[in-house]
C-alpha positions in Angstrom: -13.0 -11.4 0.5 -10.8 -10.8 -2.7 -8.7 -14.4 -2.3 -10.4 -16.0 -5.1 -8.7 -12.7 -7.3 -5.5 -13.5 -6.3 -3.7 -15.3 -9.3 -5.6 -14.2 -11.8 -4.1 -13.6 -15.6 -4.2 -10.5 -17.1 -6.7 -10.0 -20.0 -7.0 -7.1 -22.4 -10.4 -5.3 -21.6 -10.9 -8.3 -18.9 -13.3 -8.1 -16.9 -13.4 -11.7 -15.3 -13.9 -14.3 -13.9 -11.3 -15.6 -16.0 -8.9 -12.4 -16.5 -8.8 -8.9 -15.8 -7.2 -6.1 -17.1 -6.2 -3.4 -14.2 -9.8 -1.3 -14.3 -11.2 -4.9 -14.4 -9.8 -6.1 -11.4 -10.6 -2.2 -9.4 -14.9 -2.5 -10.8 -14.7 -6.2 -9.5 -13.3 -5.1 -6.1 -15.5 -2.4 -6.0 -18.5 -4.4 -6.9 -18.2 -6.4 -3.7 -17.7 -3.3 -1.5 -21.1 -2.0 -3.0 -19.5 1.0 -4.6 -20.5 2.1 -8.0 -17.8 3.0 -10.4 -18.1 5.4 -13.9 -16.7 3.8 -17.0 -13.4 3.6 -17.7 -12.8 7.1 -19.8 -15.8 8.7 -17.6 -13.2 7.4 -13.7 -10.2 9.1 -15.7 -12.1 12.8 -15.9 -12.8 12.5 -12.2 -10.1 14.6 -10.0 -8.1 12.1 -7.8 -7.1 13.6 -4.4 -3.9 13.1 -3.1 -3.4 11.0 0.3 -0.9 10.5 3.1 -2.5 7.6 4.7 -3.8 5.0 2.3 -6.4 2.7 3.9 -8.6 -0.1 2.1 -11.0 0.7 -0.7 -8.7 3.9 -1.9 -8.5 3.5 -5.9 -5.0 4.2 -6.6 -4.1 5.7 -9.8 -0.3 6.0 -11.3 -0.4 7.9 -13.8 1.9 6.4 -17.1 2.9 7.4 -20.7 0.4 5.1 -22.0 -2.3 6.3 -19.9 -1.6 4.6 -16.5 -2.3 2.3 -14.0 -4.9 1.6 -11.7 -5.3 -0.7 -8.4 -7.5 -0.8 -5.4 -6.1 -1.0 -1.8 -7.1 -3.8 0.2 -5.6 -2.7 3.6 -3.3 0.3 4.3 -0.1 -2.0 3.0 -1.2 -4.1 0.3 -2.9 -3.2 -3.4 -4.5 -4.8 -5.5 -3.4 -4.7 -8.9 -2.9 -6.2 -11.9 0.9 -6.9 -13.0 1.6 -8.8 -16.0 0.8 -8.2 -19.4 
């Protein structure tokens, strides 16, 4: 479902096809799993709840010093993310 996202160069404020940046990549996944995501600044006021168990479609969220990082899991092992920059 997400193979065609696999590769794909990082963009600032990307949103695709062509390059994402990391809340990009997590609105495109979302998109296809028919879920509905807030804007960026809107998803950041929203109180994440931590989890033991991971399983596909959590949006994972690290924060950082310059204001994080954030991926989507595809199964319980493997995330989606964007890495370079």
């Amino acid at each position: 479902m997400f193979d065609d996202l696999i590769g794909k160069p990082y963009k600032e404020n990307g949103r695709g096809p062509e390059g994402y940046d990391c809340y990009g990549l997590v609105l495109t996944v979302c998109h296809r799993l028919g879920i509905d995501l807030p804007d960026r600044q809107e998803l950041l006021k929203v109180p994440f709840e931590k989890v033991k168990a991971k399983q596909a479609g959590d949006i994972v969220f690290i924060p950082g010093p310059t204001g994080g990082h954030i991926g989507v899991m595809e199964n319980k092992n493997t995330m989606l993310q964007v890495m370079d920059r």
